[in-house]
C-alpha positions in Angstrom: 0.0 0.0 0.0 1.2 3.6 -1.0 2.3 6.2 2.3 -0.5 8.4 0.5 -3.7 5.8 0.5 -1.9 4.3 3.9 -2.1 8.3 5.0 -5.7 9.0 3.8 -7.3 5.9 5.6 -5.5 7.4 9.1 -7.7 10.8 8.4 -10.9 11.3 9.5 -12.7 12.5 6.2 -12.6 9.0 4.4 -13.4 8.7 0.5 -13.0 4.8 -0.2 -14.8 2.5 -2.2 -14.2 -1.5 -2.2 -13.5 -3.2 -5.3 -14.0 -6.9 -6.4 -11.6 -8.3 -9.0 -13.5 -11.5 -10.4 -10.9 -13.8 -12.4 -13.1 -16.8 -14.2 -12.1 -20.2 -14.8 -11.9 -19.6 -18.3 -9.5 -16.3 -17.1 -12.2 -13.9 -18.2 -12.0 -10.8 -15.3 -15.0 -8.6 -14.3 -14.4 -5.9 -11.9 -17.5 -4.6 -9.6 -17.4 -1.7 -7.0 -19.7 -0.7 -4.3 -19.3 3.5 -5.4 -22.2 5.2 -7.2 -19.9 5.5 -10.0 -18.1 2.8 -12.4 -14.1 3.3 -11.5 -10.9 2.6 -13.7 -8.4 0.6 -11.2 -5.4 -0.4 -13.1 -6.8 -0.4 -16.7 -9.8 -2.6 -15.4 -13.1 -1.1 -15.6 -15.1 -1.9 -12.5 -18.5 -1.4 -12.4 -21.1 0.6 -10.0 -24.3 -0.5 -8.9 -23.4 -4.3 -9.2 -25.2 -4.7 -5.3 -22.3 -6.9 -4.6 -21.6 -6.7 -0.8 -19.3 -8.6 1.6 -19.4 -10.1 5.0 -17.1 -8.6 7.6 -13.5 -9.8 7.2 -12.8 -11.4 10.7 -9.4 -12.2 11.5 -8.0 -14.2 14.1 -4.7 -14.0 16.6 -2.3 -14.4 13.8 -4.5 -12.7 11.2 -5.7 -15.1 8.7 -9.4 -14.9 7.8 -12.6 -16.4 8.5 -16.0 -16.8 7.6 -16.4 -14.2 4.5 -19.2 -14.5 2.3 -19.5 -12.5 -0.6 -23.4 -11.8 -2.2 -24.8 -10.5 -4.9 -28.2 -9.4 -6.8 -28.7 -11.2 -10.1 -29.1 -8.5 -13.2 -29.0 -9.1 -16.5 -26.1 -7.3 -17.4 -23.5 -8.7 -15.4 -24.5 -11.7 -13.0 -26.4 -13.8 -15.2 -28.9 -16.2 -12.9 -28.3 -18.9 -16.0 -24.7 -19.1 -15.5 -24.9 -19.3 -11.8 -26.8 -22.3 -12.2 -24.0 -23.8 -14.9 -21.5 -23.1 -12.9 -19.8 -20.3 -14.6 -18.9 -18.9 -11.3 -17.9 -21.6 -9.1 -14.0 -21.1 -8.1 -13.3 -17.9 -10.0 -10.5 -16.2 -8.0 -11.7 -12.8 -6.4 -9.3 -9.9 -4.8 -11.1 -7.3 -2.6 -9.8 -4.5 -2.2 -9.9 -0.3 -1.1 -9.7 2.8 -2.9 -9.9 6.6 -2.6 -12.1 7.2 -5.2 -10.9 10.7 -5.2 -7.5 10.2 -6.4 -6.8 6.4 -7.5 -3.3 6.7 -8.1 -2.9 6.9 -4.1 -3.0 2.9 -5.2 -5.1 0.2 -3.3 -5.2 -1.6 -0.2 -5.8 -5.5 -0.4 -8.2 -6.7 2.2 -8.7 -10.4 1.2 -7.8 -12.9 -1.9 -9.5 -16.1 -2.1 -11.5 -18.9 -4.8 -15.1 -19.0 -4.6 -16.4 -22.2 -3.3 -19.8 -23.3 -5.3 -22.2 -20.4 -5.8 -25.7 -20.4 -4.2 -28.9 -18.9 -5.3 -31.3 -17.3 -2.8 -34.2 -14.9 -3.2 -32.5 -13.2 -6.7 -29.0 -13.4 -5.0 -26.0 -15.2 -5.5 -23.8 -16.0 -2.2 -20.7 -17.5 -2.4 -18.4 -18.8 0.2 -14.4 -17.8 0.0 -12.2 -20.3 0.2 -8.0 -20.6 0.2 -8.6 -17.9 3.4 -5.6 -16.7 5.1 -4.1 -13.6 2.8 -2.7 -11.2 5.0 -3.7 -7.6 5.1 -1.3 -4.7 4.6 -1.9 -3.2 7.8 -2.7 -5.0 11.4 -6.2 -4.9 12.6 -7.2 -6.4 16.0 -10.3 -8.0 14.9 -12.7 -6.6 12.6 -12.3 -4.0 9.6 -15.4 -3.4 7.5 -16.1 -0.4 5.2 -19.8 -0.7 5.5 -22.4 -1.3 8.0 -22.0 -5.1 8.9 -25.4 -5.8 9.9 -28.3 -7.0 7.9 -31.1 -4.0 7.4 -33.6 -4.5 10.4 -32.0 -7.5 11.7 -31.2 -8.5 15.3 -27.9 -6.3 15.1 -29.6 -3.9 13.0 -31.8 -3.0 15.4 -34.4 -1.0 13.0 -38.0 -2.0 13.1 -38.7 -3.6 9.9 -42.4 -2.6 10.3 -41.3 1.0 9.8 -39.8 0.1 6.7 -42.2 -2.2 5.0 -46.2 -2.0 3.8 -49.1 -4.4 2.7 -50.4 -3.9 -0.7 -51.8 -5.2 -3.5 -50.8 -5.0 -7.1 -52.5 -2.3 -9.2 -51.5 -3.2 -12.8 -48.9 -6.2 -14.1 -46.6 -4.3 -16.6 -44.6 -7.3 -17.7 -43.1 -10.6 -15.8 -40.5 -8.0 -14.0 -42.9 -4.9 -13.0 -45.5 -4.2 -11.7 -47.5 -1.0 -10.2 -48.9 -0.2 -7.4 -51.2 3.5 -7.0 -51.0 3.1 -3.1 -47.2 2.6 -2.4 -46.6 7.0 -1.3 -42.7 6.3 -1.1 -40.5 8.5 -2.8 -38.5 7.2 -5.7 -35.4 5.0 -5.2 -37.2 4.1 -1.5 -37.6 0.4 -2.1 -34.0 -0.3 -4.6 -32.4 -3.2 -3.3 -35.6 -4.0 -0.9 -37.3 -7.6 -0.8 -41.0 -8.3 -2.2 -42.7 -11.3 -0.7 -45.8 -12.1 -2.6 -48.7 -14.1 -1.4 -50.0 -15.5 -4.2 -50.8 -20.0 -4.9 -47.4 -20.0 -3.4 -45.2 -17.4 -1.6 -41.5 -16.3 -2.5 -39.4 -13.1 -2.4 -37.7 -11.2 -4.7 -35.1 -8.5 -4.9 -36.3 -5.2 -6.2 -34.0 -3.6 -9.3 -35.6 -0.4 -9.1 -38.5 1.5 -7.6 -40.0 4.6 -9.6 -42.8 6.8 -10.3 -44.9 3.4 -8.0 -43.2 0.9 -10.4 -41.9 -2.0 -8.8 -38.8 -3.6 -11.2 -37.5 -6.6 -9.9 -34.3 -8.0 -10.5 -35.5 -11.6 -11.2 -38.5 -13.0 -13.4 -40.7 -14.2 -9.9 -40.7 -18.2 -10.0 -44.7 -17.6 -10.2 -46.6 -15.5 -12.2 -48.4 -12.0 -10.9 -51.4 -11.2 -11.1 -53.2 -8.3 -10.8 -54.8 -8.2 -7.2 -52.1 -10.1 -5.9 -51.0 -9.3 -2.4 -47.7 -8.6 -1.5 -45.6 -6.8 1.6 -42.2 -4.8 0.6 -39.1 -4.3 2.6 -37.1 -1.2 2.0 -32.8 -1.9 2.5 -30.1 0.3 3.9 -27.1 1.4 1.8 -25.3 0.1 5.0 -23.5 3.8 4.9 -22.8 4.5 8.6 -23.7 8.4 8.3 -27.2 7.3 7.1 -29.5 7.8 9.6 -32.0 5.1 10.3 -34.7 5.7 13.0 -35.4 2.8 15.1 
């Protein structure tokens, strides 16, 4: 790591982003990024808005890792849900890693290497265990570093009341297999992005919304039963795990 990223992340006004390097089987790379904008990192393009997130990376005594999970939303553009189910993904090498987003040549700082163990599907996200643990960090940390928020939105550590954060409803109109509107959701746009849908329909599921505008639901995933009209349905809003946003418990 470079004295000038090293120096930046000892300030108190922090501009880092975390980037994943995915290296396929087949040696194909895709990059991903959790910042609002796509980022060049070494003449490798990585991508915004991929809704990739990671588990905390908990180290013990002698600081090799444990118990990191990466996970994902399925979109069409990237994370195809048809070649998580082949296999496309299964033991692709991934490097995570930090950079100022203000000034990349400060360089990066690696916080874990690994190979994917076999990729899961659940609710229109992938989740894949990291395996070969044990890369070192560049600097010495106790016992947790974690750029984000580590809990899940409303969940025991959380501590938000998912109630305040979710609604009842029923579809208004079906748009196609992906959208649908509903006239009573009041939320401003963006409210529900990256928020779960359970519908109550012959059978009940979840899915992961894409996008939520002008009372369009888009969902990330074609549902594994159709919508109806008149369906019923409940919608959980998520967190962009940022520690200056404010969430009301």
């Amino acid at each position: 790591m470079q004295t000038k990223l090293k120096n930046h992340l000892a300030g108190e006004l922090l501009t880092i982003a975390t980037c994943w390097k995915l290296t396929l089987v087949g040696g194909k790379v895709m990059g991903f990024t959790d910042y609002d904008e796509d980022l060049n990192v070494n003449n490798i393009l990585y991508k915004s808005s991929s809704g990739f997130t990671a588990s905390s990376i908990i180290l013990n005594s002698d600081l090799r890792t444990d118990n990191l999970e990466i996970e994902g939303i399925l979109n069409s553009a990237d994370i195809k849900e048809k070649d998580v189910l082949s296999g496309r993904y299964d033991f692709a090498n991934i490097e995570i890693f930090l950079v100022n987003y203000k000034d990349l040549s400060q360089g990066i700082m690696n916080l874990h290497a690994g190979t994917f163990g076999k990729v899961t599907l659940n609710s229109g996200k992938f989740i894949a265990e990291i395996r070969g643990l044990g890369t070192k960090l560049e600097r010495s940390i106790t016992e947790l570093y974690s750029p984000v928020c580590r809990a899940q939105f409303c969940d025991n550590r959380c501590k938000a009341d998912a109630k305040k954060f979710s609604r009842m409803s029923t579809i208004t109109k079906v748009i196609d297999e992906r959208r649908f509107e509903d006239t009573n959701l009041i939320e401003s746009d963006g409210y529900y992005k990256h928020g779960v849908v359970k519908f109550f329909s012959s059978a009940t599921f979840e899915v992961v919304v894409k996008e939520y505008k002008n009372k369009v639901v888009t969902l990330f995933a074609s549902p594994p039963h159709q919508i109806s009209t008149g369906d019923k349905y409940s919608i959980l809003a998520d967190c962009d795990k940022a520690f200056l946003t404010p969430v009301a418990d």
